[in-house]
C-alpha positions in Angstrom: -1.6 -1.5 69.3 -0.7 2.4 70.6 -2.9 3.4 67.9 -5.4 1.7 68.3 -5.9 2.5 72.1 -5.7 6.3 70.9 -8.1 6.0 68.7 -10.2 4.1 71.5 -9.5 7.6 73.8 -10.5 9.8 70.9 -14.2 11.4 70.4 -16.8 9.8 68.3 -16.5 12.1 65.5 -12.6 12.4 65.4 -12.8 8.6 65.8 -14.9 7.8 62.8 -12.2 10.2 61.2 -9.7 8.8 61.8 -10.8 4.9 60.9 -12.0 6.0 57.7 -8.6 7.7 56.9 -6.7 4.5 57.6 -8.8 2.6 55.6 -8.0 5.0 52.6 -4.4 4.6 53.5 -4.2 0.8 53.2 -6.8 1.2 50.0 -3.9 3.6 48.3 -1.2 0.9 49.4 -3.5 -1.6 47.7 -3.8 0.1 44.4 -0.1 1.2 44.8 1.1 -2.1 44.8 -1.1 -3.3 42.2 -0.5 -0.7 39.9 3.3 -1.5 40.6 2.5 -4.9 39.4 0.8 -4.0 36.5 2.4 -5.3 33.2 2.0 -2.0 30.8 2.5 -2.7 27.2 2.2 0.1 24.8 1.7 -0.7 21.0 3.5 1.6 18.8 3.8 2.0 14.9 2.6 3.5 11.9 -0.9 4.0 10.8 -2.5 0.8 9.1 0.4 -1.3 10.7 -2.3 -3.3 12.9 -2.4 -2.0 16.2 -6.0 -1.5 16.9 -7.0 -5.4 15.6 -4.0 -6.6 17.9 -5.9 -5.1 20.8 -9.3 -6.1 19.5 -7.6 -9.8 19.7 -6.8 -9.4 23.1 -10.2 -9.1 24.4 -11.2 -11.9 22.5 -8.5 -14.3 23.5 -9.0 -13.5 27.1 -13.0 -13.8 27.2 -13.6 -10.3 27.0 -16.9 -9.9 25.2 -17.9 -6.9 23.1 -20.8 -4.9 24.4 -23.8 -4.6 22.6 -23.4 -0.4 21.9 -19.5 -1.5 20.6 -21.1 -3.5 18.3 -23.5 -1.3 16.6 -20.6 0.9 16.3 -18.3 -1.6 14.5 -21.8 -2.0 12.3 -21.3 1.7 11.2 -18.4 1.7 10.7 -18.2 -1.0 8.6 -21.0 0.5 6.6 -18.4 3.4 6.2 -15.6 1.0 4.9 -17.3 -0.2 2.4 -19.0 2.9 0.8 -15.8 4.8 1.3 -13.5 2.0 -0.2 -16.2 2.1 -3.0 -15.8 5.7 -3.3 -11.8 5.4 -3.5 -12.3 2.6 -6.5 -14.8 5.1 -8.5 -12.5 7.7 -8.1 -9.6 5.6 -9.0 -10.9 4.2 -12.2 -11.7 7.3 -13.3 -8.1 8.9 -12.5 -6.8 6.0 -14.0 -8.5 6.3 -17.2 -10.5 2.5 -17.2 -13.4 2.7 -19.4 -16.6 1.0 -17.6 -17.4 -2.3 -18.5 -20.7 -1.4 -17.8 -21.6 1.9 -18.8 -24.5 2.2 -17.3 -22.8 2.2 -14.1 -21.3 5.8 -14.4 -24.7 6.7 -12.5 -23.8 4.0 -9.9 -20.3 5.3 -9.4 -21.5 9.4 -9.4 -24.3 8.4 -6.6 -21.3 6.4 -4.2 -19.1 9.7 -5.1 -21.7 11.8 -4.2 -21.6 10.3 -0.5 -20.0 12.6 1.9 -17.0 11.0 3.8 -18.3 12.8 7.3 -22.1 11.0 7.2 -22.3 9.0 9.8 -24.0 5.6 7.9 -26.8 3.4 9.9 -28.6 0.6 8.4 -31.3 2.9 6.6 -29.0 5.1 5.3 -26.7 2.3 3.8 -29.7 0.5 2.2 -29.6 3.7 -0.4 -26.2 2.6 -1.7 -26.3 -1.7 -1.8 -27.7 -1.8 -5.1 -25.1 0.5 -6.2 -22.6 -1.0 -4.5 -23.5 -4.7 -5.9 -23.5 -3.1 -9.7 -20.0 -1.4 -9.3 -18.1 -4.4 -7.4 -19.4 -6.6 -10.7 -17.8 -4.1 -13.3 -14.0 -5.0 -14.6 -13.3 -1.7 -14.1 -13.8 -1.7 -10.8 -11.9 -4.8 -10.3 -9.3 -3.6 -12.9 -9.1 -0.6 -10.5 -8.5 -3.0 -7.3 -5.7 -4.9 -9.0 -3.8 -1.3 -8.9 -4.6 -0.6 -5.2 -0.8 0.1 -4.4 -1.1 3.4 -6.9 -3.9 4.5 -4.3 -5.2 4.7 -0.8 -7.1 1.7 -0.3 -7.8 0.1 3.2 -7.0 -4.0 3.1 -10.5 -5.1 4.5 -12.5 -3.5 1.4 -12.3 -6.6 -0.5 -13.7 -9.2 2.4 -16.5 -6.8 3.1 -17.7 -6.6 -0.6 -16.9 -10.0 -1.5 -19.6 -10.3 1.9 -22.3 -7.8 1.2 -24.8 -10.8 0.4 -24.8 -11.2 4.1 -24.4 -7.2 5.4 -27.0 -5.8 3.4 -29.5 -7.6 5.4 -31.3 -5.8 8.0 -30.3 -6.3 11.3 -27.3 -7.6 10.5 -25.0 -8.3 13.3 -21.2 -8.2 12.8 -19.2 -11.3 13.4 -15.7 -11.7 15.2 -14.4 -11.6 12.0 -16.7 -8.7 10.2 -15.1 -6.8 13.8 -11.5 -7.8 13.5 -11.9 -6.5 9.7 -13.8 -2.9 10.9 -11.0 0.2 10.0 -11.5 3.1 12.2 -8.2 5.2 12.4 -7.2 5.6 16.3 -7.3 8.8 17.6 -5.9 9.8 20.9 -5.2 7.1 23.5 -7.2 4.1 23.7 -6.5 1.6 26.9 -7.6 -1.9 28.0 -7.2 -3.5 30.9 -7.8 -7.2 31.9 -6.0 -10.0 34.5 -3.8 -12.5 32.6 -3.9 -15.6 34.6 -3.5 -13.3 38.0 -1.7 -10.6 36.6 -3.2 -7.2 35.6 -2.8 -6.2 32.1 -3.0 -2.7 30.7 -2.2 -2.4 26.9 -2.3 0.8 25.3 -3.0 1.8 21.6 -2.2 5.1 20.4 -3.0 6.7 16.8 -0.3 5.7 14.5 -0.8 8.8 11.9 1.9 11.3 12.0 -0.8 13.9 13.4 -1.4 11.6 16.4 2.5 11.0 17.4 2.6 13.8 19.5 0.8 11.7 21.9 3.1 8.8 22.4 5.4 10.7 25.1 1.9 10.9 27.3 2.1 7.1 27.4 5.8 6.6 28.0 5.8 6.2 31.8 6.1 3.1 33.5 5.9 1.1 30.2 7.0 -2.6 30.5 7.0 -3.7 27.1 6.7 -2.2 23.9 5.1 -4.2 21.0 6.0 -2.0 17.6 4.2 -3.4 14.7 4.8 -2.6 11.2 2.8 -3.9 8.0 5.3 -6.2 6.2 3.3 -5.7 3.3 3.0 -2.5 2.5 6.8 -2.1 0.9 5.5 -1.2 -2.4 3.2 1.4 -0.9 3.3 5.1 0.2 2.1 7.3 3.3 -1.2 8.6 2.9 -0.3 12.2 4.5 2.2 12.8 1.8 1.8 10.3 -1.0 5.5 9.9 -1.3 7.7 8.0 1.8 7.3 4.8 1.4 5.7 3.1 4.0 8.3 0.4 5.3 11.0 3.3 5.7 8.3 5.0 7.4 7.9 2.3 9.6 11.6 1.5 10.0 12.3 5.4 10.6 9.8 5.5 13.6 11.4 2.2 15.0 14.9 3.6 15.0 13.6 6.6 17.2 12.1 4.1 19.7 14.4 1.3 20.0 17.5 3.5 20.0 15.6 5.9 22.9 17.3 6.3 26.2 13.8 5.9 28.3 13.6 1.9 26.9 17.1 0.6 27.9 15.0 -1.5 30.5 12.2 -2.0 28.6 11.3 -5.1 26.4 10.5 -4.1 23.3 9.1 -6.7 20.4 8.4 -6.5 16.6 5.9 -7.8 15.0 5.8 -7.8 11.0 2.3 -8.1 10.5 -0.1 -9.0 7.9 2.1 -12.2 6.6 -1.3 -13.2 5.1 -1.0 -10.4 2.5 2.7 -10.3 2.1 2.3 -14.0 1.3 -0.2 -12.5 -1.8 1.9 -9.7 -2.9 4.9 -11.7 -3.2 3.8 -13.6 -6.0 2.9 -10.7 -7.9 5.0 -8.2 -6.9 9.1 -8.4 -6.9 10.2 -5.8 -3.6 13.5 -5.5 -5.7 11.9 -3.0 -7.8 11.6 -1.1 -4.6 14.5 -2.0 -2.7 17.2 -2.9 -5.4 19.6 -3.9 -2.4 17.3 -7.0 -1.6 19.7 -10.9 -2.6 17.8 -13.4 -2.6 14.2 -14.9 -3.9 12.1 -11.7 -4.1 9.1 -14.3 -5.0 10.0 -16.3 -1.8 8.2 -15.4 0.9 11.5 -16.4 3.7 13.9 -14.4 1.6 11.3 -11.3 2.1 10.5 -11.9 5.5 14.3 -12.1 6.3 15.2 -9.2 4.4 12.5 -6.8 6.1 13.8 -8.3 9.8 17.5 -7.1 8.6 15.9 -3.5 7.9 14.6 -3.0 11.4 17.5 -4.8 12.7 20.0 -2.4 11.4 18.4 0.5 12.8 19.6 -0.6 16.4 22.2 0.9 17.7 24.7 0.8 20.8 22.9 -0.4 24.1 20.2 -1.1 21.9 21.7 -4.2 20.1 23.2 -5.8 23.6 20.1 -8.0 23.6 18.1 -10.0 21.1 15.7 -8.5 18.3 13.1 -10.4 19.4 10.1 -10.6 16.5 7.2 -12.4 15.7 5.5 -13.0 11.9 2.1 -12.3 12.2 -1.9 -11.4 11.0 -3.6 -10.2 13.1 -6.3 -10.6 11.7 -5.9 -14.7 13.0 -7.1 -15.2 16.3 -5.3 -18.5 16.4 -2.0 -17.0 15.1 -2.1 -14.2 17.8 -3.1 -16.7 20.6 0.2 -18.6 19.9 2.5 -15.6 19.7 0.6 -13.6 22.9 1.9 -16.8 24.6 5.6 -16.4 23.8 5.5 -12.6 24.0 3.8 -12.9 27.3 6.4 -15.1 29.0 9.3 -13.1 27.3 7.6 -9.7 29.7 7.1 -11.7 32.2 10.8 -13.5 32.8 12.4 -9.8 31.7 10.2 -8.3 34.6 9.9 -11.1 37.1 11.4 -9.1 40.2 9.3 -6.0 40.2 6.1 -8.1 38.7 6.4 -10.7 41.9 8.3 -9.1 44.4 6.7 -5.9 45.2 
């Protein structure tokens, strides 16, 4: 009330002043308290582990549509999957000493080698190599190749796209949810999202999971609520691209024992999520992880016994304060909007209850 008769007394110009400075006070307070309210969750784990499709799933599930230049970016870059996984068979079939099926299609796999990793690919440009592309995926070798994937660097949406060029070789093709969910683009630097969750403001944050782009996770660490660290459950017979020789689960379970173990996350929620259950589920059948972890008891053809066994490998690496509360973890694909939907809603009310006093009480 005293203030406001001051302000009354005041000139015209300091007046004007000094309303429009109390209206960028209470605008601060505003985005002070909301910003306290803000539920942060960072997502954190190694490279290929899922991080960026989680994320992707997000906007989806809560109605946020993909604009029209994100689009035609995810068309790229699907272009560049597919050439490049292309590239990575030719070259592996050749390293691997599999004789063409189709001899003729040495020409075929020199043109797709011939492609420089660094071209940006738009519709014209991709048209060269479909006919290529078509030839190679036919050839035994090729798919002799495939079946060794885990000796190589191979991303895990290669197959879906070429099993699916019938439909992206068109022109003016449009990628689907799906075709997006699918689209590999390594994250580099820090990529944020934010959206209202039924009245509460979201911000999730996804940073490059390549060793090179680590160095960046301590920029995020502040104010964090949550922390969901996913790992690729199916990747234990498979090794780091930067070095071609850690395996990638102890890679995974390594970066987890720095994070759940640090000092900064006493307070903070943090969730696992094994991810990609739809291609564990594959591999198991195949593949025997007791060839690659001999400790493993149980049914390495069982996908429970598996599952179990990988949970007990992050478990372990919790220590003191760390293992005071529940290892709470999900089995997921992310990949399955459905799937994500369901566990979003359990993972959501877990931040929520752990946070309820500073979310509704500031």
């Amino acid at each position: 009330m005293a203030a406001d008769i001051m302000i009354c007394c005041m000139p015209q110009e300091e007046r004007t002043q000094r309303i429009h400075s109390h209206k960028i006070d209470r605008l601060l307070a505003k985005q002070k308290l909301a910003y306290k309210r803000t539920v942060k969750i960072l997502l954190l784990g190694s490279g290929e582990s899922g991080k960026s499709t989680f994320l992707k799933q997000m906007k989806i599930i809560h109605g946020v549509e993909f604009e029209e230049d994100q689009v035609q970016e995810y068309k790229t870059t699907i272009y560049g999957n597919i050439v490049k996984g292309m590239k990575v068979l030719v070259d592996a079939r050749s390293k691997l000493d599999i004789p063409w099926e189709n001899t003729a299609n040495d020409v075929q796999g020199q043109l797709i080698y011939s492609y420089d990793n660094n071209v940006r690919l738009e519709e014209t440009a991709f048209q060269k190599f479909v006919t290529a592309l078509e030839s190679l995926w036919q050839d035994g070798a090729i798919k002799r190749a495939f079946e060794r994937r885990r000796e190589f660097q191979l991303g895990d949406s290669v197959k879906f796209f070429l099993n699916n060029l019938e439909k992206i070789k068109q022109r003016n093709y449009i990628p689907s949810t799906s075709d997006i969910l699918l689209a590999r683009k390594p994250t580099k630097g820090i990529n944020e999202i934010d959206m209202d969750v039924k009245g509460i403001p979201f911000k999730f944050v996804d940073v490059g999971g390549q060793r090179s782009q680590r160095q960046k996770w301590f920029q995020c660490f502040e104010n964090v609520t949550s922390i969901l660290f996913l790992s690729s459950s199916s990747e234990f017979d498979q090794v780091l691209m930067e070095d071609r020789q850690t395996n990638r689960l102890i890679e995974s379970c390594n970066i987890f024992e720095t994070i759940v173990n640090n000092k900064c996350f006493v307070s903070v929620s943090i969730i696992l999520f094994l991810n990609k259950t739809d291609l564990l589920r594959d591999k198991v059948r195949k593949v025997s992880i007791k060839k690659y972890f001999p400790e493993f008891q149980g049914d390495p053809h069982r996908l429970e016994d598996v599952q179990n066994f990988l949970l007990q490998m992050f478990d372990m690496k919790r220590r003191d304060q760390a293992r005071e509360k529940p290892l709470f973890h999900h089995f997921t694909t992310a990949i399955d909007t459905d799937n994500i939907k369901f566990v979003f809603q359990a993972v959501k009310d877990i931040i929520l209850q752990d946070n309820l006093k500073s979310l509704m009480l500031q």
